[in-house]
C-alpha positions in Angstrom: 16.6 6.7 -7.1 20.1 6.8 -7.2 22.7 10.1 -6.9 23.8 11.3 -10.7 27.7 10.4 -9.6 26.3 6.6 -9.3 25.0 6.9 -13.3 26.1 4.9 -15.6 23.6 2.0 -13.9 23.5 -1.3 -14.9 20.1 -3.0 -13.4 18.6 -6.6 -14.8 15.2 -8.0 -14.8 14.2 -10.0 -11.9 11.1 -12.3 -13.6 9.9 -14.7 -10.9 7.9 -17.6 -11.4 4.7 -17.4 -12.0 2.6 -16.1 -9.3 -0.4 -17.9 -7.9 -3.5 -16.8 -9.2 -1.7 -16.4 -12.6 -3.1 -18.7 -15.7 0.5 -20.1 -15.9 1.2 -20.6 -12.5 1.1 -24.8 -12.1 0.6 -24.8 -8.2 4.3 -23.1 -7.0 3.4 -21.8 -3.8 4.9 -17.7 -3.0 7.3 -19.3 -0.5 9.4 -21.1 -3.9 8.5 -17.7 -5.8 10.6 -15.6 -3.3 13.4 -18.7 -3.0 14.1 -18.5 -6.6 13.7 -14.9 -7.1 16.1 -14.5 -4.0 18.7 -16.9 -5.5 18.6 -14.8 -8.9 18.8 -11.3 -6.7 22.2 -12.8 -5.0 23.8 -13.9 -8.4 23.1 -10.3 -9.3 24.9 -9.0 -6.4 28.1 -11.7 -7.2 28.4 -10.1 -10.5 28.1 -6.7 -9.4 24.8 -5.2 -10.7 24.1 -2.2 -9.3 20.3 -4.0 -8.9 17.0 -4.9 -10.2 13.6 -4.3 -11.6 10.9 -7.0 -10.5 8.8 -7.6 -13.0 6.1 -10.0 -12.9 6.0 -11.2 -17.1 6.0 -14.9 -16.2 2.3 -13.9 -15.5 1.3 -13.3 -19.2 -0.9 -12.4 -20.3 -2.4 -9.6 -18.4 -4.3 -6.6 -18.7 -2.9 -2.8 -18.0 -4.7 -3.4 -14.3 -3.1 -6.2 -11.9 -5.1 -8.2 -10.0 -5.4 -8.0 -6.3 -3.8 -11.4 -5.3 -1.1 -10.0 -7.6 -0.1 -7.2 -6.2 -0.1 -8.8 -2.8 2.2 -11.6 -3.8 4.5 -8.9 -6.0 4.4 -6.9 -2.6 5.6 -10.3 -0.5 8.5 -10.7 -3.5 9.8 -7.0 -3.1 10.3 -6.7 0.8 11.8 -10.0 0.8 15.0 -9.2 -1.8 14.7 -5.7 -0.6 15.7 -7.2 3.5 17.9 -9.4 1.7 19.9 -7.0 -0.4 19.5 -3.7 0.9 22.7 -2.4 -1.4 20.7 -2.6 -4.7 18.5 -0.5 -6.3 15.2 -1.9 -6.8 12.6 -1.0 -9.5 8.8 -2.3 -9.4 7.3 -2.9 -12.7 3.4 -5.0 -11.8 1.4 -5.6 -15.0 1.9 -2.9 -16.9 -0.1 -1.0 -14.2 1.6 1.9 -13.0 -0.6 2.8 -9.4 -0.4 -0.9 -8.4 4.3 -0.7 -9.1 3.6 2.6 -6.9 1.5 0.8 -4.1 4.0 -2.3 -4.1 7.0 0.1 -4.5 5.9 2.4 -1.5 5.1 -0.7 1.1 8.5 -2.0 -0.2 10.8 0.7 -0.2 11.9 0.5 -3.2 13.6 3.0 -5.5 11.4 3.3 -8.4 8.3 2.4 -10.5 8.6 1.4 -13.9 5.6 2.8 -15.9 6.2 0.2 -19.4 2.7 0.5 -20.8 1.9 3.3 -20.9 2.7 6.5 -18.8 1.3 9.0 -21.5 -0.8 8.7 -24.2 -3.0 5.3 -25.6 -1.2 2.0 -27.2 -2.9 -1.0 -28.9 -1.3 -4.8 -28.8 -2.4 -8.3 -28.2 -3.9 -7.3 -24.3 -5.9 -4.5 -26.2 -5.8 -0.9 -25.4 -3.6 0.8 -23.0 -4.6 3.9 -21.6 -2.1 6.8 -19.9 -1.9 6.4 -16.3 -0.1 9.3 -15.4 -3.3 11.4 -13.6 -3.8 7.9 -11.2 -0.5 7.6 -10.7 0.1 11.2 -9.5 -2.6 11.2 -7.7 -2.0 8.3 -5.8 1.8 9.7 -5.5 -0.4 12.5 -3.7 -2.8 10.7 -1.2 0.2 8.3 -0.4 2.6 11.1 0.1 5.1 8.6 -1.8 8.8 9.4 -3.0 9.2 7.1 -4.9 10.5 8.3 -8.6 8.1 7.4 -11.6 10.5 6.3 -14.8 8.3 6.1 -17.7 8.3 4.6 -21.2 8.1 6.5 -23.8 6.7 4.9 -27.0 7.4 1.3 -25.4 8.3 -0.6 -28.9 5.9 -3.8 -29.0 3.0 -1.7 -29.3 1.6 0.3 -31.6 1.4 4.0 -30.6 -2.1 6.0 -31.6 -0.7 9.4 -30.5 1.2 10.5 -33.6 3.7 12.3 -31.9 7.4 11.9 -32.2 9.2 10.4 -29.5 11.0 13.4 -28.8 7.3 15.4 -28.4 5.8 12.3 -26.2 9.3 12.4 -24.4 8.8 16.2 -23.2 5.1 15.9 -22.4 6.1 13.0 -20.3 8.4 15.1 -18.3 6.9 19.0 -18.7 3.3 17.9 -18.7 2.9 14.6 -16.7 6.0 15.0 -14.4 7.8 11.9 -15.1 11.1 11.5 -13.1 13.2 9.8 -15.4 12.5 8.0 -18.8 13.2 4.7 -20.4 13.9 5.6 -24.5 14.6 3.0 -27.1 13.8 2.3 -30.6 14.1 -1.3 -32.7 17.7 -1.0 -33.5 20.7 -0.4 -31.6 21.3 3.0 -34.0 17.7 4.0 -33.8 18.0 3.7 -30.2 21.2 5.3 -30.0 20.2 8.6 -31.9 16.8 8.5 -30.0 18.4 9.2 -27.0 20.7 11.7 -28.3 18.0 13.7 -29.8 15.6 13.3 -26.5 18.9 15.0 -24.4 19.0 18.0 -26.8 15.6 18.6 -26.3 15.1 17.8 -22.4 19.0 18.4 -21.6 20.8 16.3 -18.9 19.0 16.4 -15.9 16.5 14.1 -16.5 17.7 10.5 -16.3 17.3 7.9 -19.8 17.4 4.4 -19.8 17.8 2.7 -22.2 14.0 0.6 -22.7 15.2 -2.8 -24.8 18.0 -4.3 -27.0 21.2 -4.3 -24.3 23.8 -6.8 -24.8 27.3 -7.7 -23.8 28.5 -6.7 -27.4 26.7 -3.2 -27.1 26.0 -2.3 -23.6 29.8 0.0 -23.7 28.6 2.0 -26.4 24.5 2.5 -24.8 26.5 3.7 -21.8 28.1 6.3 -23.8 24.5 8.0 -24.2 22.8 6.6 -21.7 22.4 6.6 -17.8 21.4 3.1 -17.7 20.0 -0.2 -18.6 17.9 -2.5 -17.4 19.1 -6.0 -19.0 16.5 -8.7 -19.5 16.7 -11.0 -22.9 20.2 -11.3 -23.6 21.1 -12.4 -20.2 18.4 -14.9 -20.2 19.3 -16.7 -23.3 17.0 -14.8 -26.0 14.0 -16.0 -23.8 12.6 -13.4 -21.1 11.2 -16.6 -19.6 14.5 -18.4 -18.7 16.2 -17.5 -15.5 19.6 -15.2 -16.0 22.3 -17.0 -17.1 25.2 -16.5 -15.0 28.1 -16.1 -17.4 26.0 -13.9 -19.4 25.4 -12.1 -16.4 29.1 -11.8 -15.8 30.2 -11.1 -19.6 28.0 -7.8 -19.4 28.8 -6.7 -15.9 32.4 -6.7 -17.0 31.9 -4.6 -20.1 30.5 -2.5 -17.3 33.4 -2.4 -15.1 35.7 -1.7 -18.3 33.9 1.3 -19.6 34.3 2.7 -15.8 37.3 1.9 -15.6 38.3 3.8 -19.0 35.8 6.8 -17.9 37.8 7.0 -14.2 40.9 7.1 -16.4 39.6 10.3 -18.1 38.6 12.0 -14.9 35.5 11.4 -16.1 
């Protein structure tokens, strides 16, 4: 996805508008879904994101497998910012279906697949179960011949985990056993979060990239970078609502806690 002298990375959600075919779409053709998407992909860039992950949530609620039309339209979305803004880094996160990110990721050329629900193991919430995708996935990876690096979730917080393994165990399988290329960690506090990670290094060591999965801010993002090799902001820069489009002085306000922690780490020949 991105060289290890590039980490820390600061990516945001990219949320378009509801996509047709989607029970909250209220007739906005995919030509206005790109538009808006595109004008929230160029903001990005003015504030100096290092990019994206497109994620279709304004479709909820869906099931782990996206629909067809969905992974056309999310296909459309993705080669149009990628043309647009070939300096970022784009992610691909459709549904919370892992082989459908892979297809649209591949025909896009994007960086990476986001695999939030679930890579490994089973989860229950409000859509039902969610089973681990991590044998498709591969094996599409396989018959495609595809690149493009799998980050997984481990233990994704909203839903209730029926494994009963610690993170730290689910982490390792993820990478040992179903060959994930980078994870996405977090827990529902900023401390929980913050020894997670540390305690999922000790185990897996440095060479496999962490995100941090939920919770950054502009208060806290300086101190998740301190652990961390990225983020992926979504709520705070979008006004406590993942439905709102990103603010942009939010979206300033963390880019230059950013720019200040690199600054201090160039400082320290770091």
């Amino acid at each position: 996805m991105v060289g290890r002298d590039r980490f820390p990375v600061a990516l945001a959600m990219i949320q378009p508008e509801p996509m047709p075919g989607s029970y909250r779409n209220d007739g906005m053709g995919i030509d206005e879904v790109v538009e808006r998407a595109l004008a929230e992909a160029q903001m990005l860039a003015d504030n100096g994101f290092d990019g994206y992950i497109i994620q279709n949530r304004n479709d909820a609620p869906v099931l782990q497998r996206a629909n067809v039309e969905t992974i056309a339209y999310m296909t459309r979305v993705a080669l149009e910012l990628r043309r647009a803004f070939p300096q970022l880094i784009q992610g691909i996160l459709v549904n919370w279906d892992g082989e459908a990110s892979l297809a649209v990721a591949d025909a896009a050329g994007s960086d990476f697949i986001r695999v939030e629900h679930t890579y490994t193991s089973v989860e229950v919430g409000y859509a039902g179960l969610m089973h681990a995708q991590c044998v498709d996935v591969l094996a599409l990876k396989k018959r495609l011949g595809s690149k493009v690096p799998v980050f997984a979730d481990v233990q994704e917080v909203h839903y209730e985990q029926l494994c009963g393994k610690s993170v730290v165990d689910n982490a390792w399988d993820t990478v040992m056993n179903a060959f994930a290329d980078g994870l996405f960690v977090g827990g529902h506090s900023l401390a929980e979060s913050m020894e997670l990670v540390r305690a999922v290094r000790a185990r897996l060591g440095d060479e496999v990239p962490i995100f941090l999965s939920s919770g950054s801010t502009g208060e806290n993002v300086k101190e998740i970078l301190s652990e961390y090799d990225g983020v992926s902001v979504g709520t705070w820069v979008k006004d406590g609502n993942m439905r709102n489009p990103i603010n942009p002085e939010r979206a300033r306000v963390f880019m230059d806690q950013v720019r200040e922690l690199r600054a201090e780490r160039s400082a320290r020949g770091r």
